[in-house]
C-alpha angles and dihedrals in degrees: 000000000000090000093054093050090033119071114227101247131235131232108262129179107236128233141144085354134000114227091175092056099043091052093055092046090060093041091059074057097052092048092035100105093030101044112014094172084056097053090055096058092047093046097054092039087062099042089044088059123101103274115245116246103239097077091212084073092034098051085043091056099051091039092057097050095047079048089059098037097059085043085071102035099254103186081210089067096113100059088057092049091058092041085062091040083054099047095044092054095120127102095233086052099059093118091062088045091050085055100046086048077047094058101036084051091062095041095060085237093108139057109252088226090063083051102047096043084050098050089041092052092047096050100041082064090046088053086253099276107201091226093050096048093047078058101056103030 
C-alpha cells in the first residue's frame, strides 16, 4: 500500500538541503509499523546519503530516520541515534537534540540525566511552558 501512496524518488544531488534525502527519511516513518523491513531500507538509505549543508536538514533527517528506525525495532538503532546526536551538536540546533535525547531516553539508549539537562535548558529558553515541557518530559 506505501508504494502506492509513496512516489518512487529520483536521484537528486544534494546541497543546502536534500529533499531527496529527507523524503525518504519520512517515508521510512510512514512504513515504519507496515512494513518495518522496508523502513529500514528507506531509513539508511537516508542516513547513508551525503549530508546537506544547512545542519537544520541535515540534523531532521538524521533525526527521522533514527525516529523510524527505533519504530521497527531496528537493533541499529542506536548508530543512528548517534548519527543524529552527532548532526544536532550545535547550539541553534538544540530542539532536534532535545528530540533525539527524547527518543534515546525512551529507548533506554540514553542516560535520563542527558535528557533532563537538555529538556530544562530548552525550556528555560521557551519560558517553560507546562504543556511543552509534558511533551518532552
Amino acid at each position: 500500500r506505501a508504494g502506492e501512496v509513496l512516489p518512487e524518488l529520483p536521484d537528486a544531488p544534494v546541497g543546502l538541503e536534500d529533499p531527496v534525502g529527507q523524503a525518504l527519511a519520512v517515508q521510512a516513518r510512514v512504513v515504519a509499523a507496515h512494513d518495518p523491513d522496508r523502513a529500514t531500507e528507506l531509513a539508511w538509505a537516508a542516513i547513508g546519503r551525503e549530508p546537506p549543508r544547512l545542519p537544520c536538514a541535515a540534523g531532521r533527517i538524521a533525526v527521522d530516520a533514527a525516529l523510524a528506525l527505533a519504530a521497527t525495532g531496528d537493533p541499529a538503532t542506536a548508530d543512528a541515534l548517534e548519527e543524529a546526536l552527532e548532526r544536532t551538536a550545535l547550539p541553534e540546533l538544540q530542539m532536534l537534540r532535545l528530540e533525539c535525547l527524547w527518543l534515546g531516553r525512551r529507548a533506554g539508549l540514553i542516560d535520563a540525566r542527558a535528557h533532563e539537562a537538555a529538556l530544562a535548558q530548552v525550556a528555560d529558553a521557551a519560558g517553560r511552558p507546562p504543556r511543552f515541557v509534558a511533551r518532552w518530559s
